[in-house]
C-alpha positions as CSV (number, residue, x, y, z in Angstrom):
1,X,-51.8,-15.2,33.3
2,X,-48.8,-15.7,35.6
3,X,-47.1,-17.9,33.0
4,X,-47.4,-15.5,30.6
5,X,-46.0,-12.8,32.5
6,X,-43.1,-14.9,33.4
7,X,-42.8,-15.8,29.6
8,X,-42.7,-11.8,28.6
9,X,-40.2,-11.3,31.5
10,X,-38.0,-13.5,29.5
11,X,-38.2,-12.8,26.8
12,X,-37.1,-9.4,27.2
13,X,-34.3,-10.2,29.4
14,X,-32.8,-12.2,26.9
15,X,-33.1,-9.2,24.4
16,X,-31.4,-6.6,26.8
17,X,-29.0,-9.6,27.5
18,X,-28.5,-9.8,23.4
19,X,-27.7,-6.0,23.0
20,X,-25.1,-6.1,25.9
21,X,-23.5,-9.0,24.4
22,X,-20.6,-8.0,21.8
23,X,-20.0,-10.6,19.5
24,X,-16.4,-11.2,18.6
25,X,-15.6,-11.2,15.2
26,X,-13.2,-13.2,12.7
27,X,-13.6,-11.2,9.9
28,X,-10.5,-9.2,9.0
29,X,-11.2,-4.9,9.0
30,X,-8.0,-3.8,8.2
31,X,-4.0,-4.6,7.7
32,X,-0.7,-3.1,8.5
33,X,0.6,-1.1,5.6
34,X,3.9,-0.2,7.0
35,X,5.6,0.4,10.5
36,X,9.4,1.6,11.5
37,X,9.3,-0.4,14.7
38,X,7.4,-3.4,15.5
39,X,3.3,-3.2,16.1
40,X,2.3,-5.4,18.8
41,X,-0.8,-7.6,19.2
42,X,-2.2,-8.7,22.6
43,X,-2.3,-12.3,22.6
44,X,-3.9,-13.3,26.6
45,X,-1.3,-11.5,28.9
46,X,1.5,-11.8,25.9
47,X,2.6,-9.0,23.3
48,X,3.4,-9.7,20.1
49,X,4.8,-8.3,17.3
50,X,2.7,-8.7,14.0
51,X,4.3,-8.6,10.2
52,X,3.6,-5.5,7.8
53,X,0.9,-6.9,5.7
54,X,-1.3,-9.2,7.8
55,X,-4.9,-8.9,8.1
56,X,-6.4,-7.5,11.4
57,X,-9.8,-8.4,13.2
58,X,-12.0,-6.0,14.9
59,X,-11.1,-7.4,18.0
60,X,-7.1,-6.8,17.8
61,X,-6.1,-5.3,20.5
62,X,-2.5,-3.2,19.2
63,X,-0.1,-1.2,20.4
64,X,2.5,0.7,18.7
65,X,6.4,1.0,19.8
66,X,6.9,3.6,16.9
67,X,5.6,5.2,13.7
68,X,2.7,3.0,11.6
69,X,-0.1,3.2,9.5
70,X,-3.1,0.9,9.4
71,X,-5.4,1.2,6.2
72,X,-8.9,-0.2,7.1
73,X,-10.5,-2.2,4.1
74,X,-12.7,0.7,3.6
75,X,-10.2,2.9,2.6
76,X,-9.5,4.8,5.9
77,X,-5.9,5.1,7.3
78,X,-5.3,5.5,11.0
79,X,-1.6,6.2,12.2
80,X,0.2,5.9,15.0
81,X,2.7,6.8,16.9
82,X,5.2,5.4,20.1
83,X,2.6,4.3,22.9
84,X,-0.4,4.6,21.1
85,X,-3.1,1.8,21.8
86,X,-6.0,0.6,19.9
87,X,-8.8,-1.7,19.1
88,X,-8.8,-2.5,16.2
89,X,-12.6,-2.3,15.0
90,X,-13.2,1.0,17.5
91,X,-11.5,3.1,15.1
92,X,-13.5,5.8,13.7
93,X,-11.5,4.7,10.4
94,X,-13.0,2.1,10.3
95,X,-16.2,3.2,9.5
96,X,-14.9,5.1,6.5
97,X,-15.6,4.8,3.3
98,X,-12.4,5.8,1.1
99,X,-9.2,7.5,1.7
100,X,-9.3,9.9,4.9
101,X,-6.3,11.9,3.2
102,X,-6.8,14.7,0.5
103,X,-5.3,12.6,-2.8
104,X,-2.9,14.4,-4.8
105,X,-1.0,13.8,-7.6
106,X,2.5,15.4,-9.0
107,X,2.0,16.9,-13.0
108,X,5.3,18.5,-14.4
109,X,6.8,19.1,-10.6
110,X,3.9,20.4,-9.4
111,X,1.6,19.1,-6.7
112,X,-2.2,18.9,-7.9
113,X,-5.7,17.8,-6.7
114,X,-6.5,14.3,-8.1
115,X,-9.5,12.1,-8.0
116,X,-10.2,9.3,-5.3
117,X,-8.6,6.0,-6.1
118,X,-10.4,3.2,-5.9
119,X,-9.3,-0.7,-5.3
120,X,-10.0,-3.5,-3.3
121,X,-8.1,-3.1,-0.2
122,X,-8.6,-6.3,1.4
123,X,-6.8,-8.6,-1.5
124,X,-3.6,-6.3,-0.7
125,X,-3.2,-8.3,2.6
126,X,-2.4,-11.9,3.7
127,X,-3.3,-14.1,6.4
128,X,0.1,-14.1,7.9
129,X,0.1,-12.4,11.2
130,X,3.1,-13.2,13.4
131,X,6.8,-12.1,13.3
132,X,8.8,-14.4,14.8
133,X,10.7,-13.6,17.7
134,X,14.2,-14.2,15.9
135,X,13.6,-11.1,13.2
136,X,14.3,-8.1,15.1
137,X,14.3,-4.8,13.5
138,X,17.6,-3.3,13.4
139,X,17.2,-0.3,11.6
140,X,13.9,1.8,10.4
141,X,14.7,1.7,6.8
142,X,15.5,-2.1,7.0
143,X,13.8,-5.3,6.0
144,X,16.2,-7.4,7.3
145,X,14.2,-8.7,10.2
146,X,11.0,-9.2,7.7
147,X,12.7,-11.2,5.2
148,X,14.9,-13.4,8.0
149,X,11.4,-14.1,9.3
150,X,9.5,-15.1,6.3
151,X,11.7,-15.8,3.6
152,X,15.2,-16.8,4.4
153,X,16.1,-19.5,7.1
154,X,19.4,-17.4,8.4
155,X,18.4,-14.1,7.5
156,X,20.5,-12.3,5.2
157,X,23.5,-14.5,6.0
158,X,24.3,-17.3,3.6
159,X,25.6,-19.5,5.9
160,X,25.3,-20.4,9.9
161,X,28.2,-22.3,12.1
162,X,26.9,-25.5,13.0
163,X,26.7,-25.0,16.7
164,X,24.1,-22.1,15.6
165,X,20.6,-23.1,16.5
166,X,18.0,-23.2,13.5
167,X,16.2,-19.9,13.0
168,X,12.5,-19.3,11.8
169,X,11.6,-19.2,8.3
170,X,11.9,-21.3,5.5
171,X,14.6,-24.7,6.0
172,X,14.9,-24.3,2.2
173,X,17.0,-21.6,0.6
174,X,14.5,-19.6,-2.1
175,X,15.2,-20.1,-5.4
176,X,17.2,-17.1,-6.9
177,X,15.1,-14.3,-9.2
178,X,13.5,-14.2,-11.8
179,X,12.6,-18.0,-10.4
180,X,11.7,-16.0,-7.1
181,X,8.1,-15.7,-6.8
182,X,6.8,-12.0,-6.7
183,X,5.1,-11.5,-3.5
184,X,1.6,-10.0,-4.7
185,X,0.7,-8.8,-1.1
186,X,1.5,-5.8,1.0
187,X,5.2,-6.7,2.8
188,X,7.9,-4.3,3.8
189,X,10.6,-3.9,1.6
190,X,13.2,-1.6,0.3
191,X,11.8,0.8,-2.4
192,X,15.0,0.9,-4.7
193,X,17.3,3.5,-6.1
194,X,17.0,6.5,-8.2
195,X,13.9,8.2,-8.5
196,X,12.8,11.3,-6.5
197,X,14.8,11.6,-2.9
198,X,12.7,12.5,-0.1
199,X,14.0,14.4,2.7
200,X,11.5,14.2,5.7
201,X,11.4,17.5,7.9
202,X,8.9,16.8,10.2
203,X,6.8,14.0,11.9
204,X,7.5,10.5,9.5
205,X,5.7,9.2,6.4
206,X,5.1,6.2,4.8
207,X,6.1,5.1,0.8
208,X,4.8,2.1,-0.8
209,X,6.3,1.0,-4.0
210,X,4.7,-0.6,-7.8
211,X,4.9,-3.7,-6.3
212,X,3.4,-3.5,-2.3
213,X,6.8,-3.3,-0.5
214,X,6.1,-0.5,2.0
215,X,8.5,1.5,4.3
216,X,8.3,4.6,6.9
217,X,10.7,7.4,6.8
218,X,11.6,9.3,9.4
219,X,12.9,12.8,10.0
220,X,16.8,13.3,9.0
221,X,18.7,11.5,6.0
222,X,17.7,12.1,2.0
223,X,16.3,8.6,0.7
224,X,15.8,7.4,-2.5
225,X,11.9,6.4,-3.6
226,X,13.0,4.5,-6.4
227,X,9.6,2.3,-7.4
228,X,7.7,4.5,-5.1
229,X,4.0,5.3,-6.3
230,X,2.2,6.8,-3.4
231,X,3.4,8.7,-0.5
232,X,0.8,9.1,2.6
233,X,1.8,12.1,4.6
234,X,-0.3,12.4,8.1
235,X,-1.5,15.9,9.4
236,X,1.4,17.7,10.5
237,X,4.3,15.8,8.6
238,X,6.2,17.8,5.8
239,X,8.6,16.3,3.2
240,X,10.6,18.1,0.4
241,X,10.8,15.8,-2.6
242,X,13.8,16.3,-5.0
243,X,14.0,15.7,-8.7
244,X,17.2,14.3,-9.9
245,X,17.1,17.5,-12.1
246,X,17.2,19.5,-8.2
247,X,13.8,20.9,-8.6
248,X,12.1,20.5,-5.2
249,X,8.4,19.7,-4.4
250,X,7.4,20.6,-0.7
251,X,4.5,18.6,0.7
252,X,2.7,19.2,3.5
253,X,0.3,16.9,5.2
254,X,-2.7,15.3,5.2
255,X,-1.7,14.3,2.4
256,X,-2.2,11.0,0.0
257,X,0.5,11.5,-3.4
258,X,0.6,9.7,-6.3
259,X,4.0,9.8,-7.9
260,X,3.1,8.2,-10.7
């Protein structure tokens, strides 16, 4: 009888010790779709910055030195702004199910309802977490320090003086385009020229482009869209989108746009 007691005693123990327990995770949630200054990732007492487009675990612990956007591979978006802090997979978006943003679309210079889209968010990211220390983000509308960390060994520059230490990235120059493969994954970029110029008034926003490249803009300047598809506009942010032919399209947000 005693044994048995014992045995039951045990037995539920180990069950309230199995609730308490939270098991850690390696399966990605989510992925940075765009920031205008670096996102950092707690690595033990370190912080780190992490590159636009990497996959992040439930267990990521982030925090934000300026405008960015995560989109969870459910479809929800969270964003955030200087000093914010998160765990990853205690985000109420990650429990969503689609886009958290009304979608809209533009028909003849006019912004309209539009349906849901649907795709398969977690394809759109890579396993490729880390910015090296040596790309540093010069300017908010820049990709200079993501392409001198992932795709160029000097950065921009086409040559280095030989006392200059060996940066990281690539030790072989890429092969110029069309030879260049296309990168197929999220990865900030520059969105082109022409197209419809947005002029941000208030809060920031965040463009992504026909072929993944993603950028934030912030309040001040016109910039050009160029291969812009989508626009996600956060509660509270307003842009004025101009046509070339100087017809204006005022959007207010929440707010997810489909150019085109």
């Amino acid at each position: 009888m005693a044994q048995r007691l014992v045995g039951c005693l045990l037995a539920v123990v180990t069950i309230f010790a199995a609730a308490g327990c939270k098991e850690r995770s390696d399966k990605p949630v989510a992925g940075l779709l765009a920031a205008g200054a670096p996102v950092l990732r707690a690595e033990g007492k370190q912080w780190r910055p992490i590159a636009v487009g990497s996959q992040l675990l439930g267990h990521d612990e982030l925090k934000a030195t300026g405008p960015a956007v995560l989109e969870f591979f459910g479809g929800g978006l969270r964003f955030l702004e200087k000093g914010d802090t998160l765990e990853v997979g205690e985000a109420d978006e990650a429990k969503l199910h689609g886009v958290n943003l009304p979608s809209r679309h533009i028909v003849e210079g006019k912004l309209q309802e539009a349906p849901r889209p649907l795709r398969i968010i977690a394809a759109r990211y890579t396993q490729v977490q880390v910015t090296p220390a040596s790309a540093q983000q010069e300017d908010p509308y820049s990709s200079k320090g993501y392409f001198a960390a992932f795709f160029t060994p000097n950065g921009l520059s086409p040559n280095k003086t030989p006392d200059e230490p060996s940066r990281d990235g690539p030790r072989k120059p890429l092969p110029p385009p069309p030879h260049r493969p296309r990168v197929p994954h999220i990865h900030a970029g520059n969105l082109g020229e022409g197209g419809l110029v947005a002029t941000v008034e208030d809060g920031f926003i965040v463009a992504e482009t026909d072929d993944l490249a993603t950028a934030v803009l912030l309040e001040g300047g016109d910039v050009p869209l160029g291969r812009t598809v989508r626009l996600m506009v956060p509660a509270g942010a307003e842009v004025v989108l101009r046509t070339q032919q100087g017809r204006k399209i005022e959007v207010e947000g929440p707010a997810d746009v489909r150019l085109r």
